[in-house]
MDTraj code that builds the backbone (N, CA, C; nanometers):
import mdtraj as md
import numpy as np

residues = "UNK UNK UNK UNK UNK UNK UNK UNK UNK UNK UNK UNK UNK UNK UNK UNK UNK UNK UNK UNK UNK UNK UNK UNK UNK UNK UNK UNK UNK UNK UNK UNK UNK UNK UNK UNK UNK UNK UNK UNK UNK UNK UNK UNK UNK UNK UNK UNK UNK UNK UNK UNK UNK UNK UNK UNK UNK UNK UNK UNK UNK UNK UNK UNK UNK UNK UNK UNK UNK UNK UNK UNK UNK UNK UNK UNK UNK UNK UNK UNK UNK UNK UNK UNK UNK UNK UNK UNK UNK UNK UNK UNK UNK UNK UNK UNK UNK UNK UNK UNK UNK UNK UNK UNK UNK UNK UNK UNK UNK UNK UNK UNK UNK UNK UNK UNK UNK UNK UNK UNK UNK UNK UNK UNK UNK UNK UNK UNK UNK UNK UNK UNK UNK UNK UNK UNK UNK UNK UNK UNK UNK UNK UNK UNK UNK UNK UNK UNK UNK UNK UNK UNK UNK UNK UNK UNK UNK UNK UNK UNK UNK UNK UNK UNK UNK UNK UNK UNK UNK UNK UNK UNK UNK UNK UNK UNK UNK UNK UNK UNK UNK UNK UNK".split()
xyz = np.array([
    [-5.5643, 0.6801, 4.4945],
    [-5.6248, 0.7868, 4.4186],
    [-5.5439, 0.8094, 4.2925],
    [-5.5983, 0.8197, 4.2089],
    [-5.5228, 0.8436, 4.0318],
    [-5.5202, 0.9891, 4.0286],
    [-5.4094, 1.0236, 3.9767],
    [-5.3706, 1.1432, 3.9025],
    [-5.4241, 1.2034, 3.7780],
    [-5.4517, 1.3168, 3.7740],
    [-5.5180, 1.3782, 3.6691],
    [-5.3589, 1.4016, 3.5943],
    [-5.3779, 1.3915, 3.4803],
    [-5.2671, 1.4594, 3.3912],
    [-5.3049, 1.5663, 3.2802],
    [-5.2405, 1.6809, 3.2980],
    [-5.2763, 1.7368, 3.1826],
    [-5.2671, 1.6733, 3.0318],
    [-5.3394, 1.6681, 2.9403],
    [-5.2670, 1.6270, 2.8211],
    [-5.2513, 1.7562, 2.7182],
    [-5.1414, 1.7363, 2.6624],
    [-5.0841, 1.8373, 2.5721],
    [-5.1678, 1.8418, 2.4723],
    [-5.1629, 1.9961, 2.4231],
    [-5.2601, 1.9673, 2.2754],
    [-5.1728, 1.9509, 2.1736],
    [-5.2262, 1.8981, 2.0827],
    [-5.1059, 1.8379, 1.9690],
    [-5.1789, 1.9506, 1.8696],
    [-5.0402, 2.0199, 1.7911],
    [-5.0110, 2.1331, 1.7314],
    [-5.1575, 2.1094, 1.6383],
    [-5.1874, 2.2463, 1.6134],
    [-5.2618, 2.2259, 1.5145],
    [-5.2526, 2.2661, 1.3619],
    [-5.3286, 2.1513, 1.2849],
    [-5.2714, 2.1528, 1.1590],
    [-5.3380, 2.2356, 1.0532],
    [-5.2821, 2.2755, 0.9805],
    [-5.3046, 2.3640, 0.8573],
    [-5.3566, 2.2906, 0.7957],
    [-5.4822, 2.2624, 0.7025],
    [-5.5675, 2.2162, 0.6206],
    [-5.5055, 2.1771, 0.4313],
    [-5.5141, 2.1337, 0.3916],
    [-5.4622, 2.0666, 0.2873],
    [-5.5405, 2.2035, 0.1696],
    [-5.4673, 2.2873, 0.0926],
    [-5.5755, 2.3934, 0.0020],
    [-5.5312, 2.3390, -0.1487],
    [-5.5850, 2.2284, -0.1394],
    [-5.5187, 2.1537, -0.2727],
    [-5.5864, 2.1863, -0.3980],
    [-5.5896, 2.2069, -0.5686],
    [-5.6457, 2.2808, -0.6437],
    [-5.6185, 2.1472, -0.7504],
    [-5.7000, 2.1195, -0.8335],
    [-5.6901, 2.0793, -0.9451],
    [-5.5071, 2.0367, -0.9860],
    [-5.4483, 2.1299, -0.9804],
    [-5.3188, 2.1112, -1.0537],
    [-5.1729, 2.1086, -0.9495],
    [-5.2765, 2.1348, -0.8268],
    [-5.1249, 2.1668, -0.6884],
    [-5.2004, 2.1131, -0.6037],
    [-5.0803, 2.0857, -0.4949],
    [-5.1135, 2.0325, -0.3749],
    [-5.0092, 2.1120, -0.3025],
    [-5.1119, 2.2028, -0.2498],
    [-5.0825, 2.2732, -0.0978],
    [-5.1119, 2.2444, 0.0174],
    [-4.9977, 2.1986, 0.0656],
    [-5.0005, 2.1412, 0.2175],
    [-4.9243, 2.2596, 0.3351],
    [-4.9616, 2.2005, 0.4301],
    [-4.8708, 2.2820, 0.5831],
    [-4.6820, 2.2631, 0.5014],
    [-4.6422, 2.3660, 0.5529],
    [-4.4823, 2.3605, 0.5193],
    [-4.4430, 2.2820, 0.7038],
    [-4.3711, 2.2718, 0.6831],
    [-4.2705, 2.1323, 0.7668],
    [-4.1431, 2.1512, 0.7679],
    [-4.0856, 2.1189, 0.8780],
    [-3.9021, 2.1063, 0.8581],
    [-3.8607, 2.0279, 0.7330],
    [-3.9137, 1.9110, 0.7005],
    [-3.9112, 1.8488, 0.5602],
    [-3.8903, 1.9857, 0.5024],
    [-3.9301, 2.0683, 0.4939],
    [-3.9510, 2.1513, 0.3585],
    [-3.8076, 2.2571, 0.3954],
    [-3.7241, 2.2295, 0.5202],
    [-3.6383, 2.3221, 0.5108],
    [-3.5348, 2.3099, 0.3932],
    [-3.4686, 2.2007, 0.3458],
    [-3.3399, 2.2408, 0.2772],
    [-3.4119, 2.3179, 0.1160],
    [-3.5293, 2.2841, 0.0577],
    [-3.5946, 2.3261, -0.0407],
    [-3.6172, 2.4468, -0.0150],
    [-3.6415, 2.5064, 0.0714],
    [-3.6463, 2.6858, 0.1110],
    [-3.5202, 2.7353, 0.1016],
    [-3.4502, 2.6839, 0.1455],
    [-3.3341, 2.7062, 0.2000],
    [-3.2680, 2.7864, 0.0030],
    [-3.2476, 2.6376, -0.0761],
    [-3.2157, 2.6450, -0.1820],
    [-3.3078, 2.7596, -0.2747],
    [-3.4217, 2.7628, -0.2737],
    [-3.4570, 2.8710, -0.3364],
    [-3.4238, 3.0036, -0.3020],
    [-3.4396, 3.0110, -0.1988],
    [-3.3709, 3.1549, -0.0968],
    [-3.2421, 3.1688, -0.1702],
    [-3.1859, 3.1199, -0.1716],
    [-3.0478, 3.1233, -0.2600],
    [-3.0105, 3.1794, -0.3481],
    [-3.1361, 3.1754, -0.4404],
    [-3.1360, 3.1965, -0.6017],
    [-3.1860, 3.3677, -0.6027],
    [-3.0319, 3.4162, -0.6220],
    [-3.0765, 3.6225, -0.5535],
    [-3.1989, 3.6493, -0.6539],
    [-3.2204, 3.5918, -0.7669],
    [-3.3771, 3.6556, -0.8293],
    [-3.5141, 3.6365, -0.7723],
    [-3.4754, 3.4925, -0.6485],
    [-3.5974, 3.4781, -0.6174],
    [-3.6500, 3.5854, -0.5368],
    [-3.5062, 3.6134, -0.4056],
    [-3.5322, 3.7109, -0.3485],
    [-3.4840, 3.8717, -0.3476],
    [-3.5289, 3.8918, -0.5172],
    [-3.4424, 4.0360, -0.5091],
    [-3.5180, 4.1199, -0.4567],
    [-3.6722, 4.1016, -0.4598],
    [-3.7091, 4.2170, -0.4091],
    [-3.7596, 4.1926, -0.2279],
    [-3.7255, 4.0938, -0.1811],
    [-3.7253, 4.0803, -0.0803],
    [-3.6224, 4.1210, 0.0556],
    [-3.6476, 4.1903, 0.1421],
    [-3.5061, 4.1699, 0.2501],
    [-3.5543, 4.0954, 0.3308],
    [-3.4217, 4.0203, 0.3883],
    [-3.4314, 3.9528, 0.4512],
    [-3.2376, 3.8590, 0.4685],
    [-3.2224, 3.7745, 0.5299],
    [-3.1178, 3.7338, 0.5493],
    [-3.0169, 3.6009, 0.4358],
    [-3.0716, 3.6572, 0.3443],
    [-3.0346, 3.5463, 0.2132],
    [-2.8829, 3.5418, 0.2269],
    [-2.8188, 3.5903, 0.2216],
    [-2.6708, 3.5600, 0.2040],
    [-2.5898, 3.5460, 0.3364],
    [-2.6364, 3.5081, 0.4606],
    [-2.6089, 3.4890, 0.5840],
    [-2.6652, 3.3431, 0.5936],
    [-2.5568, 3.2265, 0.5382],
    [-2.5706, 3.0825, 0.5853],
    [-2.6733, 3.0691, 0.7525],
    [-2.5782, 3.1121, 0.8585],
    [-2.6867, 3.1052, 0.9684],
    [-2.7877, 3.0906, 0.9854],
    [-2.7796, 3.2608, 1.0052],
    [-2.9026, 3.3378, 0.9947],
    [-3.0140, 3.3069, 0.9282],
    [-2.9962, 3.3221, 0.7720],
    [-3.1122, 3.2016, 0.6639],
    [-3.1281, 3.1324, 0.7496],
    [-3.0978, 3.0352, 0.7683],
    [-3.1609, 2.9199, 0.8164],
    [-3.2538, 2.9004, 0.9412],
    [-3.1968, 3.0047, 1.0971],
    [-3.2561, 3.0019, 1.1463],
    [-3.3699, 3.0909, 1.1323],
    [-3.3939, 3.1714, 1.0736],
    [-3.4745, 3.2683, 0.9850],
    [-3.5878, 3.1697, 0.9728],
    [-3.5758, 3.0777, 0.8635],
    [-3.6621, 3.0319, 0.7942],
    [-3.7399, 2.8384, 0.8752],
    [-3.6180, 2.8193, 0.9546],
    [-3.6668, 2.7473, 1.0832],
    [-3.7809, 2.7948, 1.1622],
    [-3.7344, 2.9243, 1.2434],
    [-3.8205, 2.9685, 1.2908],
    [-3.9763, 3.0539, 1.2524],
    [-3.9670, 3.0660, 1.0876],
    [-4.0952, 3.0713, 1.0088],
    [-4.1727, 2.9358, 1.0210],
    [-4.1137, 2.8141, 1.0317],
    [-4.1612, 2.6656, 0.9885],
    [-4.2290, 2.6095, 1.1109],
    [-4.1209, 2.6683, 1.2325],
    [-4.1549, 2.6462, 1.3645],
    [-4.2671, 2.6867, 1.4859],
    [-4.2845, 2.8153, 1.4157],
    [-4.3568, 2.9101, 1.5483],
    [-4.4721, 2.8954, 1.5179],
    [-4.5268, 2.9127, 1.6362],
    [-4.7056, 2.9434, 1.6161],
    [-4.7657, 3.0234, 1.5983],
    [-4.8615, 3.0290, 1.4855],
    [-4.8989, 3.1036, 1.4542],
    [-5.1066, 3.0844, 1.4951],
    [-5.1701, 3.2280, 1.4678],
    [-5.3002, 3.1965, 1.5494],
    [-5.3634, 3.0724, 1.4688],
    [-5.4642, 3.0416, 1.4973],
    [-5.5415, 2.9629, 1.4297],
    [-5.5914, 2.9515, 1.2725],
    [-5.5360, 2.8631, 1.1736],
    [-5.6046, 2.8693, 1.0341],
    [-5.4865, 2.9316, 0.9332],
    [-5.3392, 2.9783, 1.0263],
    [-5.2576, 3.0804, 0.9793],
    [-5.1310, 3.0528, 1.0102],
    [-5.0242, 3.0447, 0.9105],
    [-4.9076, 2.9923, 0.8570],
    [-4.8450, 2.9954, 0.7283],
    [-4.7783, 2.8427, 0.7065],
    [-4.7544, 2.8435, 0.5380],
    [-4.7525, 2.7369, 0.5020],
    [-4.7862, 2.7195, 0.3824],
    [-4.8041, 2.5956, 0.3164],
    [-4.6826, 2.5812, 0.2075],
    [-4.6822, 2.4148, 0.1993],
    [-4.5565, 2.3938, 0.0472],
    [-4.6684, 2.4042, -0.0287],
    [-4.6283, 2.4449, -0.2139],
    [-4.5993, 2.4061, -0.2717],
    [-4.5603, 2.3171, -0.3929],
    [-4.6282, 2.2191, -0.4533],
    [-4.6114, 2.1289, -0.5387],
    [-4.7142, 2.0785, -0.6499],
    [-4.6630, 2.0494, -0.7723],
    [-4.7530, 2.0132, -0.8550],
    [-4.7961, 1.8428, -0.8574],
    [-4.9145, 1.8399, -0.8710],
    [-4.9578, 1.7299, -0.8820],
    [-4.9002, 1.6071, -0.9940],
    [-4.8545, 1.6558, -1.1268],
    [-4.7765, 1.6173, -1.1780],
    [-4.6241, 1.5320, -1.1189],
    [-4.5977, 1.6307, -1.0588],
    [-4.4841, 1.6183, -0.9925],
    [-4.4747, 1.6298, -0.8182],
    [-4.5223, 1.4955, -0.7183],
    [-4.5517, 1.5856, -0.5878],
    [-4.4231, 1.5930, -0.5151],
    [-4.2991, 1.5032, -0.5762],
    [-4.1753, 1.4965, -0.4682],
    [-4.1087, 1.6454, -0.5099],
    [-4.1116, 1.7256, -0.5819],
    [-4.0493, 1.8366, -0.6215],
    [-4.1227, 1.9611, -0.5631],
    [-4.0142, 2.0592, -0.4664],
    [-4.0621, 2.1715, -0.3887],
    [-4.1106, 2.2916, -0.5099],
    [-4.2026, 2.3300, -0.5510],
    [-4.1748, 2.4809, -0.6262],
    [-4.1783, 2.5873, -0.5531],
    [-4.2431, 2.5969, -0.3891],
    [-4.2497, 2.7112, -0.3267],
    [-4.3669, 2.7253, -0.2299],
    [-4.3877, 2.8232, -0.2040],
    [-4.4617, 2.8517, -0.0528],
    [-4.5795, 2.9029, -0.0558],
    [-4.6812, 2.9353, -0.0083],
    [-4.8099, 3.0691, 0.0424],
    [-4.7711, 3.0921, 0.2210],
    [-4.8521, 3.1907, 0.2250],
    [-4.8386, 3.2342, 0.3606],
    [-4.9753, 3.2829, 0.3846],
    [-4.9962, 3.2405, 0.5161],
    [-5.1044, 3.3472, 0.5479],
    [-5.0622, 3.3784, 0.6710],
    [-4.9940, 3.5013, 0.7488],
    [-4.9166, 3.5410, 0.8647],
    [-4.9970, 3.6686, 0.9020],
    [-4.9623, 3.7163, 1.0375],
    [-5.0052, 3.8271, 1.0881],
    [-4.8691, 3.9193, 1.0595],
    [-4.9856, 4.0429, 1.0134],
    [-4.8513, 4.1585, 0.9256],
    [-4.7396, 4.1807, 1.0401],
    [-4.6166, 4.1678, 1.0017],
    [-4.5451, 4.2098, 1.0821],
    [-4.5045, 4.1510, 1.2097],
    [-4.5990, 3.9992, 1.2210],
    [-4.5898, 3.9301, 1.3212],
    [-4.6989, 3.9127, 1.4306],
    [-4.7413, 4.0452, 1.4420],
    [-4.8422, 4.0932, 1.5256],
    [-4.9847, 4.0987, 1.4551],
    [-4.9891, 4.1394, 1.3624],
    [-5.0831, 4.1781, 1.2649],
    [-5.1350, 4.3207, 1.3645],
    [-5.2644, 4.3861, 1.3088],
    [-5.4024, 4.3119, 1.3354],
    [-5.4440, 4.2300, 1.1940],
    [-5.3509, 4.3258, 1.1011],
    [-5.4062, 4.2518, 0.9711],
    [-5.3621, 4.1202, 0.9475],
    [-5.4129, 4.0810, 0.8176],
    [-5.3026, 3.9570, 0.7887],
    [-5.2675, 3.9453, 0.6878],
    [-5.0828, 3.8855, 0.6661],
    [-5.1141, 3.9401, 0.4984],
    [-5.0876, 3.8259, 0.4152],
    [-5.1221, 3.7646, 0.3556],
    [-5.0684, 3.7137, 0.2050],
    [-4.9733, 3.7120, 0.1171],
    [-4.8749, 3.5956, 0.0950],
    [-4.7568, 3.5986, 0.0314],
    [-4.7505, 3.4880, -0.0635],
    [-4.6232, 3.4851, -0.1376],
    [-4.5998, 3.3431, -0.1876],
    [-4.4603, 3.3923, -0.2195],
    [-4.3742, 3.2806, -0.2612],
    [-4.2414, 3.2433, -0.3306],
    [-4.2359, 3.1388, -0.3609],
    [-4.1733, 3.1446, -0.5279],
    [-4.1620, 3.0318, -0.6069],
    [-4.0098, 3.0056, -0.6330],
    [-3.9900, 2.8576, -0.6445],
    [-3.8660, 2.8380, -0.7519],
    [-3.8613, 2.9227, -0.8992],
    [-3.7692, 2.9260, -0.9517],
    [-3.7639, 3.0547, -1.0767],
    [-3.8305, 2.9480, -1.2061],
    [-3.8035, 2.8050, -1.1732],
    [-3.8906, 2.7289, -1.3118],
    [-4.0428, 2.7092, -1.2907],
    [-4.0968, 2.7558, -1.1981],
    [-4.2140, 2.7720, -1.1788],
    [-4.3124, 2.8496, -1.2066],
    [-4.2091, 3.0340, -1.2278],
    [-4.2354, 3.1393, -1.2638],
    [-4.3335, 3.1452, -1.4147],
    [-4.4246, 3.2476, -1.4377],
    [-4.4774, 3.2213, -1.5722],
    [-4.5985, 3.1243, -1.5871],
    [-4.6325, 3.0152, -1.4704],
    [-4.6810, 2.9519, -1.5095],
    [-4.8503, 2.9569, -1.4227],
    [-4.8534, 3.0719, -1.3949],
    [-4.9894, 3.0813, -1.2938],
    [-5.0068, 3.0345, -1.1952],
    [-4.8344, 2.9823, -1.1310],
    [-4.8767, 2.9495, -0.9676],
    [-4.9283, 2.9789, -0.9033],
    [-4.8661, 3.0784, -0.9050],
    [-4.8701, 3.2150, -0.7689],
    [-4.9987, 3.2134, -0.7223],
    [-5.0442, 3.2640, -0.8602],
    [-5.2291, 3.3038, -0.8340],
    [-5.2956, 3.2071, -0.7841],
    [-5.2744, 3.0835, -0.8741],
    [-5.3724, 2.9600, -0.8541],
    [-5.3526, 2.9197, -0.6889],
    [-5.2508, 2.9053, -0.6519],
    [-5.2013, 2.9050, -0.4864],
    [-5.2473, 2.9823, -0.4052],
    [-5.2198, 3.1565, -0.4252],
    [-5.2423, 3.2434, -0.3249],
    [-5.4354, 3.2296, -0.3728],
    [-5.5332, 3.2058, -0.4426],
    [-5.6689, 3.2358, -0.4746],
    [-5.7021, 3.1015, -0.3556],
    [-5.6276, 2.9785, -0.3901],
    [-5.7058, 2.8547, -0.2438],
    [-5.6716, 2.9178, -0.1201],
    [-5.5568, 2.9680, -0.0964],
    [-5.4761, 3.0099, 0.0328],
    [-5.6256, 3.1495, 0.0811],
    [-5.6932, 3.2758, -0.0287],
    [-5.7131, 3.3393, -0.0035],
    [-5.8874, 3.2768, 0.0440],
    [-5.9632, 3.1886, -0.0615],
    [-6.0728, 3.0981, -0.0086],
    [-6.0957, 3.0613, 0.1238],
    [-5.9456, 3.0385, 0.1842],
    [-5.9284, 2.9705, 0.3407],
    [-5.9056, 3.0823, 0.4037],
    [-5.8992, 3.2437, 0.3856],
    [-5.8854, 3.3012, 0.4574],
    [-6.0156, 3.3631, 0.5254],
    [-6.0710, 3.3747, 0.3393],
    [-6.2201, 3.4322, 0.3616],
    [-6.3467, 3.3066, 0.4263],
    [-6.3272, 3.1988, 0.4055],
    [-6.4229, 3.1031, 0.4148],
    [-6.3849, 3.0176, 0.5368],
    [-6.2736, 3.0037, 0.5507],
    [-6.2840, 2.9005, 0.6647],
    [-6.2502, 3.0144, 0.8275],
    [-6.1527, 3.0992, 0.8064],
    [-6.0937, 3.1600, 0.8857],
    [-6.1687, 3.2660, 0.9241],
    [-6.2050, 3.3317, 0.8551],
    [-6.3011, 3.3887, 0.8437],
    [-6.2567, 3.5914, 0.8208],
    [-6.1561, 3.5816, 0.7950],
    [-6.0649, 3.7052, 0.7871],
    [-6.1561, 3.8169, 0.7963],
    [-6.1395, 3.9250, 0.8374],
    [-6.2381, 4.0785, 0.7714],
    [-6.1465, 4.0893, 0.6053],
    [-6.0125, 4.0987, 0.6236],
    [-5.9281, 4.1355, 0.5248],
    [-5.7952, 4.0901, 0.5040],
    [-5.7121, 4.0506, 0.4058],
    [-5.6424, 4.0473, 0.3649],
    [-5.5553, 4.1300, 0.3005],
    [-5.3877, 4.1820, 0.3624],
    [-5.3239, 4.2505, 0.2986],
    [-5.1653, 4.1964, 0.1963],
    [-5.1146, 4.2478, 0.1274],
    [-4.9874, 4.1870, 0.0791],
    [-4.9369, 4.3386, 0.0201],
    [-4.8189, 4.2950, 0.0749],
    [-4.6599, 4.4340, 0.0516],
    [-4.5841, 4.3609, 0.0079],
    [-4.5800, 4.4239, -0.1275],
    [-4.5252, 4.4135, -0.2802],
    [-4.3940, 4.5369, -0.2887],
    [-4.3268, 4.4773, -0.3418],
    [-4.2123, 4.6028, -0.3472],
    [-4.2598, 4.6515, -0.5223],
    [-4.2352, 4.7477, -0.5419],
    [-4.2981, 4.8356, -0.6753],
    [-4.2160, 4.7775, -0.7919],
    [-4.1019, 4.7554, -0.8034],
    [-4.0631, 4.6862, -0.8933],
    [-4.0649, 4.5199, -0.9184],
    [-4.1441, 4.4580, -0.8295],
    [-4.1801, 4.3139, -0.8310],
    [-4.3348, 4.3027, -0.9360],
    [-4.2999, 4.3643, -1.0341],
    [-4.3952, 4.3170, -1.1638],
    [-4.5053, 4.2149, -1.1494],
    [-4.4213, 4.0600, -1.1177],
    [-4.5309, 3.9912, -1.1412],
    [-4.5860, 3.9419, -1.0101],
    [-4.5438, 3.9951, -0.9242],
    [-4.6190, 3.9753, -0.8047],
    [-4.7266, 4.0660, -0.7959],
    [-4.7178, 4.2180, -0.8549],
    [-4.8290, 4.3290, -0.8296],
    [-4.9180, 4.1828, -0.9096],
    [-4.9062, 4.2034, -1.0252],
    [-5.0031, 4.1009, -1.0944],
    [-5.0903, 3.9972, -1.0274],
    [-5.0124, 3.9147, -0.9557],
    [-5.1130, 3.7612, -0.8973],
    [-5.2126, 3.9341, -0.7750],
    [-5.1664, 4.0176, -0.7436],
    [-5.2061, 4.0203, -0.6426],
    [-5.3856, 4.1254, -0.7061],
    [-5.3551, 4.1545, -0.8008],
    [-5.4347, 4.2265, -0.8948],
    [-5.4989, 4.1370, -0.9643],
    [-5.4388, 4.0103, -0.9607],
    [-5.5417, 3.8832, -1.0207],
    [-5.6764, 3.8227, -0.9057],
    [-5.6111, 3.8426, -0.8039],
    [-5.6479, 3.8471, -0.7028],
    [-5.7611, 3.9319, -0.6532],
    [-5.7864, 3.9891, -0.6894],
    [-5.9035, 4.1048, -0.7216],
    [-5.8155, 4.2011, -0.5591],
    [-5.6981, 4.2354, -0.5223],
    [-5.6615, 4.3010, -0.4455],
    [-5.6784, 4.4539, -0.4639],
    [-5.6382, 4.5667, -0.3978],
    [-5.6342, 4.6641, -0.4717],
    [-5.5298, 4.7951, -0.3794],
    [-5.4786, 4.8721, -0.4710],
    [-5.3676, 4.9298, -0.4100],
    [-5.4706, 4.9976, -0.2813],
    [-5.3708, 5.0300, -0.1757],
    [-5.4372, 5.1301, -0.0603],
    [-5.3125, 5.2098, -0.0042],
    [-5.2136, 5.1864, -0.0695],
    [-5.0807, 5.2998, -0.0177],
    [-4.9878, 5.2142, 0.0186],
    [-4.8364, 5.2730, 0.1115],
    [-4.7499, 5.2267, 0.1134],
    [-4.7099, 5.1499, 0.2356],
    [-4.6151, 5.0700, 0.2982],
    [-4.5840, 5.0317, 0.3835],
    [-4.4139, 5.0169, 0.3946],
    [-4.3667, 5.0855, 0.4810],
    [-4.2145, 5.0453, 0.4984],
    [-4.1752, 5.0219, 0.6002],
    [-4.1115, 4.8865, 0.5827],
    [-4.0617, 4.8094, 0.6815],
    [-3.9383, 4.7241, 0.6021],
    [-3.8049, 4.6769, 0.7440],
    [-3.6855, 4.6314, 0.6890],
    [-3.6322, 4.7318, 0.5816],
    [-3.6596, 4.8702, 0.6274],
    [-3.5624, 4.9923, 0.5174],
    [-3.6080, 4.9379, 0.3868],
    [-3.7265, 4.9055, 0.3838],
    [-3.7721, 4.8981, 0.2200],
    [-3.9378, 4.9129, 0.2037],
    [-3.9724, 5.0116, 0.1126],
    [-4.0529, 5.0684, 0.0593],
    [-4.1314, 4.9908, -0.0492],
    [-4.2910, 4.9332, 0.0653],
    [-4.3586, 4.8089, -0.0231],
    [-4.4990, 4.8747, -0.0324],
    [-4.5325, 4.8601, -0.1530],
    [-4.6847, 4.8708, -0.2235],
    [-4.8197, 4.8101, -0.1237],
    [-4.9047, 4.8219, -0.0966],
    [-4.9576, 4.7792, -0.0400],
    [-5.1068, 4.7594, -0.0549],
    [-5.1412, 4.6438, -0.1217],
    [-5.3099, 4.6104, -0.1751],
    [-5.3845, 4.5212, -0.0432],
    [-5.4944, 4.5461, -0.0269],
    [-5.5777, 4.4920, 0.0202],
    [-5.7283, 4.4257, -0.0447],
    [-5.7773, 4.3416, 0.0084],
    [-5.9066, 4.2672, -0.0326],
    [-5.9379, 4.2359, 0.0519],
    [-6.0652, 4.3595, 0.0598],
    [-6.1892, 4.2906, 0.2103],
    [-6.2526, 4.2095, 0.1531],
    [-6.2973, 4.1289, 0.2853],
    [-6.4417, 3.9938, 0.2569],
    [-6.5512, 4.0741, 0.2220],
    [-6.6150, 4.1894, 0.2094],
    [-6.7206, 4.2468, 0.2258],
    [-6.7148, 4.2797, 0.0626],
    [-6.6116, 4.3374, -0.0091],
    [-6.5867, 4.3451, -0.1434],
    [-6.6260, 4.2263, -0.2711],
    [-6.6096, 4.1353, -0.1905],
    [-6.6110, 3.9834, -0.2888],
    [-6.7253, 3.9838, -0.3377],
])
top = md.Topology()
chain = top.add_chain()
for i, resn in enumerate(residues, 1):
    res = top.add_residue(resn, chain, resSeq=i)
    for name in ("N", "CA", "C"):
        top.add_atom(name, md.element.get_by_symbol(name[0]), res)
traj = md.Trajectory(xyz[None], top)
């Protein structure tokens, strides 16, 4: 008599939200020492907390962002210009707020030579397409710290819109949303 075996499901993958001028893919351990190094750079993350100046910690921090599972359709993607695809400029996210959600929110971080140049937006607008269209989101949120200028911006490019505050990690973040029902 033969044995049944379970077979494992093999992870599932984040969809390619590639645009004219970038190629956004699933982020990967590949993509750790390039996180790693931008994390570094205190402007990238000034208005962020989090464990930047803790060698460790960073790392397993941002391991375990690369690593864990997240629900279906939802994670983070690298990063890169088509011009240039071996060079990291930075991230999107699409995560459940806080880990848990119910919501979900929307992020990005760039290298600082990237800044200025309409990443953000052009990235977080495919990232937000896949939230509303494939995933099928009710809504999308992102917590902005008030002095992060050009992030309110992509997120206001974004057709987002303020709805009040959120504080979490002892820091006091802005907080826009964009329902699917709005679009």
């Amino acid at each position: 008599m033969g044995r049944s075996r379970a077979i494992a499901a093999a992870p599932l993958m984040l969809p390619p939200l590639d645009t004219p001028r970038l190629l956004i893919r699933e982020r990967t351990l590949d993509d750790l020492e390039p996180c790693l190094e931008m994390d570094r750079d205190p402007e990238v993350t000034r208005y962020v907390a989090g464990p930047w100046r803790d060698p460790i910690a960073h790392r397993q921090f941002v391991e375990h962002r690369i690593t864990r599972p997240y629900p279906a359709g939802l994670g983070y993607w690298t990063i890169r210009e088509r011009s240039a695809p071996e060079h990291f400029i930075g991230w999107v996210l699409l995560i459940p707020d806080h880990g848990v959600g119910p919501d979900v929110e929307i992020g990005w971080r760039l290298v600082r030579s990237a800044w200025g140049k309409g990443i953000a937006s052009e990235a977080a607008r495919a990232l937000m397409a896949h939230a509303f269209d494939t995933v099928r989101l009710p809504r999308v949120i992102a917590d902005i710290a008030s002095e992060n200028h050009a992030s309110l911006r992509v997120a206001q490019k974004l057709g987002m819109r303020w709805i009040g505050y959120d504080e979490s990690d002892g820091v006091r973040y802005e907080r826009y949303r964009l329902v699917r029902d709005d679009l």
